[in-house]
C-alpha positions, 0 to 999 in steps of 0.5 A: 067702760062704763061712764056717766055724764052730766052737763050741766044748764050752763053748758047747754042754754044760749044767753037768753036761756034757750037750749043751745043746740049746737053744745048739745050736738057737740056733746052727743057727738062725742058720747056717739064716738065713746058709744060706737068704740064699744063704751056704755054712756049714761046722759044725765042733763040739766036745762029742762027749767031754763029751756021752758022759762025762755019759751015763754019769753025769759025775763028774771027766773022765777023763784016758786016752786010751783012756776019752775014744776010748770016750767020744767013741764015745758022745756023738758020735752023741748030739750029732749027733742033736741038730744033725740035729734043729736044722736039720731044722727048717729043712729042711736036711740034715746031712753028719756029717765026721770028721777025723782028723790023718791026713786032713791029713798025707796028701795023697791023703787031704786032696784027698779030704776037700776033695772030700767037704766040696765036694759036700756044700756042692754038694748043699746039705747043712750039713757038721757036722765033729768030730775023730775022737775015738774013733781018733785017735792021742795022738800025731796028734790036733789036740788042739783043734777051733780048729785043725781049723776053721782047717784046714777054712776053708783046705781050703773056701777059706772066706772067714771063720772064726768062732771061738765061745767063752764069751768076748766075744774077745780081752781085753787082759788074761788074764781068769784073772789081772784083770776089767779087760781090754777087748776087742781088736777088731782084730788086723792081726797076731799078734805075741808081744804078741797071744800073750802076752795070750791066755793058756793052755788055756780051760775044764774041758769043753774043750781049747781056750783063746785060745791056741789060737783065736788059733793057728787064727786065725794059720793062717787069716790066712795062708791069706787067711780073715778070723777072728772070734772072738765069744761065742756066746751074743751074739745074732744073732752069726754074722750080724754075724761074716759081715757085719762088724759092728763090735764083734761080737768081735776080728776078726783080719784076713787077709794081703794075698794068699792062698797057693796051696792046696798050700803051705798044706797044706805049711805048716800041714796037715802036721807037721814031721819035723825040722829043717834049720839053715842058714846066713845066706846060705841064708836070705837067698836064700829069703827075698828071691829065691825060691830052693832050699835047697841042701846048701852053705847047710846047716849042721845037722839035727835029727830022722829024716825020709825024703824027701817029709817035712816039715822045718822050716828055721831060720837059725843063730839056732834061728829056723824061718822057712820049712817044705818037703818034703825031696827026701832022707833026713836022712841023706843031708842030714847028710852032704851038708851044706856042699857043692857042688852038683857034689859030690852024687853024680849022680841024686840031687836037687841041692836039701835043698828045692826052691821049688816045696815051699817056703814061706816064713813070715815 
């Protein structure tokens, strides 16, 4: 079984926002024992920004970009020394993986960064990943690592991801709002109901939440990787993720099938540069028979994209039901709007959005 982890920094920081090292030895004991009973393991931690601002002596956590790439350059090599340490202890080796949103949107760079996570699970290394902190862009970043783990677990075709947090799962009720929540232990699907019972950003030390990890969830259901998201302080609680155990946390159960690894890096790897509004013919015929976008079923665009962009499709609603890459400028999508395949000038692409690049998300 192939499985992706992620802690997250409340999970894995003292009060004072120092790395705790004793969680993430207990962590690293267990993903030793998954690893040792023949299971591949993928790390995926947070704590690097929250590590190095309580180096430089705590206080009130700094807001600016600028500080918290700083930051992040000190705690990261603090933290990993500490997981290096942990699973030595096991005799495993360590692989350090950041990631950066670029390492998605770029498609060269995606293949290469699933090429680099696979030989080092080849090699019987642990692949601790992190977002790259200390570059990355505010305006690229993922903003939390639930996201990023979904992200590696669709990358390493995982089989399950698990979610830790210093909650015991999804509760039906906001814990910020009532202490009277009980825990959701299955979601089939993640509707506006789910949604609305999550919640907003979880604690001080991170950026996260259950908003978030049920976003991450969504991405994995899609990409047929079963979610469990669990406290991490549960005893023996990776092993009961991977094996299935009941009550262990919300599981969130996968979609029957799996997408092709392509169209899950153009459904969720990669952000959208616009928006191509269609009419309730065009919707009709990518949803139900498989078909391309083409300029007569378009009706508006929204946003600059080139060609080769991601854009978002939404019917005369406003609703986004599907996402591609577009084969013109929007621009040219604009003026071609409404028209006939045999009016588009000749050598260009007949299609706004071929099958091919297409997929369809409800």
């Amino acid at each position: 079984m192939t499985a992706v982890v992620k802690v997250g920094s409340s999970s894995l920081t003292l009060p004072d926002g120092g790395v705790d090292a004793q969680a993430i030895g207990q962590i690293c004991s267990q993903v030793a024992d998954m690893v040792m009973a023949g299971n591949v393991v993928v790390v995926v931690t947070s704590g690097a920004i929250a590590a190095g601002w309580a180096a430089l002596g705590g206080g009130t956590r700094p807001a600016d970009l600028a500080t918290l790439q700083a930051v992040s350059a000190i705690g990261q090599h603090r933290l990993m020394r500490v997981y290096d340490d942990s699973l030595a202890r096991a005799g495993l080796h360590v692989g350090q993986v950041l990631l950066a949103s670029i390492d998605f949107a770029d498609r060269r760079q995606y293949l290469q960064a699933r090429q680099t996570l696979g030989r080092l699970l080849e090699l019987g290394v642990v692949p601790v990943v992190n977002e790259n902190d200390a570059t990355s862009d505010d305006e690229i970043r993922f903003g939390d690592n639930d996201r990023l783990a979904a992200l590696v677990a669709q990358m390493v075709a995982a089989d399950v991801l698990v979610l830790l947090t210093d909650a015991p799962g999804l509760l039906s009720v906001d814990p910020k709002l009532s202490s009277t929540g009980t825990l959701i232990e299955e979601v089939v699907e993640i509707d506006h109901r789910i949604e609305a019972v999550a919640g907003g950003a979880g604690s001080e030390a991170g950026s996260g939440g259950m908003a978030s990890k049920l976003a991450a969830a969504k991405i994995a259901s899609w990409s047929g990787i079963r979610t469990v998201i669990a406290d991490a302080a549960r005893p023996g609680v990776i092993s009961a993720a991977l094996s299935g155990e009941a009550g262990v946390g919300t599981v969130v159960r996968p979609r029957g099938s799996r997408l092709p690894q392509r169209k899950l890096w153009i459904a969720f790897a990669i952000g959208a540069a616009g928006t191509v509004v269609v009419d309730e013919g065009a919707r009709s015929a990518l949803v139900g028979a498989d078909a391309s976008l083409l300029p007569a079923g378009v009706l508006e665009v929204h946003g600059d994209f080139d060609a080769g962009e991601a854009v978002e499709i939404a019917g005369p609603d406003g609703i986004v039901f599907a996402k591609g890459l577009a084969r013109s400028s929007s621009e040219r999508v604009a003026a071609w709007a409404g028209q006939r395949t045999d009016a588009i000038p000749a050598g260009s692409p007949v299609e706004v959005v071929h099958r091919d690049d297409l997929v369809v998300l409800v």
